[in-house]
N, C-alpha and C positions, 0 to 999 in steps of 0.2 A: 517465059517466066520473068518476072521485074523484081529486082531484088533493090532496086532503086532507094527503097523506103525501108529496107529492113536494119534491123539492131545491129550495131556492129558486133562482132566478136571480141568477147572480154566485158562488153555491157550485163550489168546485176540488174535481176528482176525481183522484187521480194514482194509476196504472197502472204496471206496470215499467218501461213505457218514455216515456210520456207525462204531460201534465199535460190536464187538459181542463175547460173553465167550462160550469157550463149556463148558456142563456141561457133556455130556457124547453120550458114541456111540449109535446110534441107529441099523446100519448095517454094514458090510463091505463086498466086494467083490475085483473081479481080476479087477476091472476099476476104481474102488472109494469108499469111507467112508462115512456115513451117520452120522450125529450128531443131536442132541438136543442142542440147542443153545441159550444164552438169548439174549435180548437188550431194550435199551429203546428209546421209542417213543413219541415226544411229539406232544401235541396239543394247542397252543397257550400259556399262563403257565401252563399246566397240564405233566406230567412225569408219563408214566406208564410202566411196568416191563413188558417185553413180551416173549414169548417164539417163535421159529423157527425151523424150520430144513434146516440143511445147506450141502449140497453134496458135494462134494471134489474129484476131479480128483487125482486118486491115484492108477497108475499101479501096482499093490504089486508084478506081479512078475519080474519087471522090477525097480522098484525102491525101494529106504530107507528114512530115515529121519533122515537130520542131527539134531541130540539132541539138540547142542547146537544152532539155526537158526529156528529151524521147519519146514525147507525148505526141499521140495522134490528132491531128488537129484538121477543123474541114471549113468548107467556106460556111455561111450562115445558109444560102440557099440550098445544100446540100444535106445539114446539120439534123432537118425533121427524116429524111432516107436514113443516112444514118445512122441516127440513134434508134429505129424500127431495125434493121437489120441488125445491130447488134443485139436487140432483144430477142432478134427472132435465133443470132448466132448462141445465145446463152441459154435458152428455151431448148434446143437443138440437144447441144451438149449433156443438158441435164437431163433429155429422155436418155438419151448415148449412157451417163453414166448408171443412170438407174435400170438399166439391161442389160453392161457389157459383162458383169461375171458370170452373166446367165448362157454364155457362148462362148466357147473357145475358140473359136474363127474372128470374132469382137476383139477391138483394141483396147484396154482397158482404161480409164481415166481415174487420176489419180487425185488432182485437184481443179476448182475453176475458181480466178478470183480477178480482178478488174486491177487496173494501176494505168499509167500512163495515157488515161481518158479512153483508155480499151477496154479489153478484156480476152482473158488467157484460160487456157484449158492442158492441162502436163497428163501426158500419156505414158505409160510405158515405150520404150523406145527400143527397138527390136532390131536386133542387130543382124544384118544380112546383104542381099541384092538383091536390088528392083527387077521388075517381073523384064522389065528391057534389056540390061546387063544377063540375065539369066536366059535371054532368048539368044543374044548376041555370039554369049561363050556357046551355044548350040550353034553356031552358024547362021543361023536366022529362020530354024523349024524345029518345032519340037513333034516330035512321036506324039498319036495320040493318045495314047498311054501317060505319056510326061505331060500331054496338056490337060488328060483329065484331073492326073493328081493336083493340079494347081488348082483347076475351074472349080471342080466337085466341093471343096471345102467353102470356095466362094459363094458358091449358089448356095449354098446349104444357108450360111450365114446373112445371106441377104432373102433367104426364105424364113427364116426367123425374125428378122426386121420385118 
């Protein structure tokens, strides 16, 4: 995982409608960055502290970050890939959104909006352990029983995709 190019913690992302801090990575690969993110929400006068996860289109072998901007930035020869793959990342996301409340196995998305010559996608952020941490605290085998209740919900959800 290259975390080389990601946002530092304490870095503001602001959206059309929001403001959002990372606090720190969750994942990183060769297409994008995953984060833990905060913001607040309100409801009528009430202000509450929330927590997110936010994806980030981030070709790491294709592009950097400028330090000073926190903008993505790529050589020219790389610039036409690119800028396809990020359309094809924001095409993606907005079937993603236009299905996820139709599944409860689905991650839900909250908002998609472009800044920093990116583009960002804020999901629900689901508080728990990765399916690794949860095999690990088992010793390293789960009953089939325990791996069905995890698998079954999965398949379901990628049989609806």
């Amino acid at each position: 995982m290259s975390e080389e190019n990601a946002l530092p913690a304490g870095t503001i992302l602001r959206s059309g409608r929001n403001l959002y801090t990372i606090k720190r990575v969750i994942g990183a690969g060769g297409f994008g960055i995953t984060y833990c993110a905060g913001t607040k929400l309100r409801a009528g006068n009430l202000e509450f502290d929330v927590e997110v996860a936010i994806k980030e289109f981030f070709m790491s072998a294709d592009c950097m970050r400028d330090d000073s901007t926190s903008a993505m930035i790529c050589s020219k020869p790389a610039q036409g890939r690119v800028d396809q793959a990020r359309k094809d990342f924001l095409g993606e996301v907005r079937r993603l959104n236009s299905i996820s409340s139709a599944h409860p196995n689905i991650v839900r998305v909250n908002e998609v909006f472009e800044a920093n010559n990116t583009a960002y996608y804020v999901m629900e952020y689901l508080h728990g352990k990765s399916l690794r941490d949860y095999v690990m605290e088992h010793n390293g085998a789960l009953s089939v029983a325990e791996a069905m209740q995890i698998i079954v919900p999965l398949i379901d959800a990628v049989a609806f995709l």
